[in-house]
N, C-alpha and C positions, 0 to 999 in steps of 0.2 A: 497572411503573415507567415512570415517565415521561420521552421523551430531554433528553437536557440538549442543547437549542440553541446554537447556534453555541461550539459545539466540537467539534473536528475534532484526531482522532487518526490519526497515523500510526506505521504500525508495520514494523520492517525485519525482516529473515530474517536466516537464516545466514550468515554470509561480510560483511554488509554492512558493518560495522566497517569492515572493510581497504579500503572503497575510498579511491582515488587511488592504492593501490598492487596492483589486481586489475588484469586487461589492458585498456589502456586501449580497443582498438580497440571492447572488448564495453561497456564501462563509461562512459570517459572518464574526465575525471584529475579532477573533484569528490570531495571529500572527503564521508563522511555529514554531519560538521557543518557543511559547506556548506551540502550538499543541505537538509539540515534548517533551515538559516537560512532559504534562499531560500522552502522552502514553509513558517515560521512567518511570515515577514515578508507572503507572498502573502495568507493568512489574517486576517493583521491589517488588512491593507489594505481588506478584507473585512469587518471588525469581530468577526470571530472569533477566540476561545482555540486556535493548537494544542499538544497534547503527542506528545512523540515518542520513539518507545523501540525499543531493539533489542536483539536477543537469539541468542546461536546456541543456545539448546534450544528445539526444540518444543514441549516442555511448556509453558514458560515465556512462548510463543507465545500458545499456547491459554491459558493466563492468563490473560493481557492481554485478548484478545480479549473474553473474560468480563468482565472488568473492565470494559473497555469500551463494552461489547454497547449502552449505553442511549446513547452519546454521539449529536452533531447529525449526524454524519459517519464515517467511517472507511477511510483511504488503506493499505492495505498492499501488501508487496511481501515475500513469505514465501521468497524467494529459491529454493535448490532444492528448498523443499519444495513449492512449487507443483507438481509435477508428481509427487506420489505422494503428500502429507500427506491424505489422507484424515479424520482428525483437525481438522485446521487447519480443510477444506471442510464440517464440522461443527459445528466451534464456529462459519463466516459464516454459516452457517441460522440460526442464533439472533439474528445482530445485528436492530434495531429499524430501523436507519438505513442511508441509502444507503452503501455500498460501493465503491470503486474497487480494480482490482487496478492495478501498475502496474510495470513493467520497466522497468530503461536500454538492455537490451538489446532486438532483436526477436528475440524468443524464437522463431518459424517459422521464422527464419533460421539455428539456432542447431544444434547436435547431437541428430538424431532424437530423442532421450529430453527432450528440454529443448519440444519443440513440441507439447507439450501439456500442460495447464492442467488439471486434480482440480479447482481451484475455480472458474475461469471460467463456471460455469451456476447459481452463489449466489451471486457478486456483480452488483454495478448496470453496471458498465461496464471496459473493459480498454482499456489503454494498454500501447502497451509498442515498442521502437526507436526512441523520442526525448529520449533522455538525462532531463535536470535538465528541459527542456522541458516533458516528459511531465507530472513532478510538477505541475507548476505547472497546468499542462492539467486534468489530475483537481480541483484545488483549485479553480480557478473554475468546472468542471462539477459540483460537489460543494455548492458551497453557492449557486451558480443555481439546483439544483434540475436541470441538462439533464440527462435520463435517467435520474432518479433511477427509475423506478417496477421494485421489485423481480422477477425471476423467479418 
């Protein structure tokens, strides 16, 4: 199949619902429907569709991922399962299109168990310790084209 250009999918993890009300010093007080406005609006700006979805099952992850595997782009941030989903780092083998992974928090910074990344060597590039910033960062490297060329 062939990618559907300029559309750009983002996808949240587990726990990501509750931000504005998860600790603010790792997160910051942005709500997801913020965050989610600010990187559709970055996109549109762009000329691009995005959709955006979130989920606390990982199946339900890996769905998506599927689903989306052909899109122009794809931003996720699989929350704790970055660091043991194996699954999840299976289903970005498959995607067509570049990949951002992307943190509010900087995850090296974070509790031993949290400072490393299962999928950081299948996707396109990582972000991660610059809040809302971050997003928007991925989004203009995302459909630039900067970094896109896959592992």
């Amino acid at each position: 199949m062939k990618p559907i250009r300029r559309l750009l999918v983002v996808l949240h993890g587990a726990n990501l619902d509750l931000l504005g009300e998860r600790p603010v010093a790792h997160y910051g007080r942005i709500t997801l429907r913020e965050l989610e406005e600010l990187v559709a609006a970055e996109a549109a700006r762009w000329g691009w569709d995005c959709v955006c979805r979130q989920t606390n099952y990982e199946g339900e992850f890996i769905e998506l991922i599927h689903r989306h595997r052909y899109a122009g782009a794809l931003l996720v941030n699989p929350g704790a399962w970055t660091h043991y989903s194996y699954a999840i780092r299976d289903a970005l083998e498959l995607v067509q299109a570049p990949v951002a992974e992307v943190h509010l928090s900087d995850i090296a910074k974070r509790e031993p168990w949290r400072r490393h990344s299962v999928i950081s060597e299948v996707v396109t590039f990582t972000i991660s310790g610059k809040g809302a910033d971050g997003y928007l960062e991925a989004v203009r490297r995302l459909i630039a084209g900067d970094g896109t060329d896959r592992p």
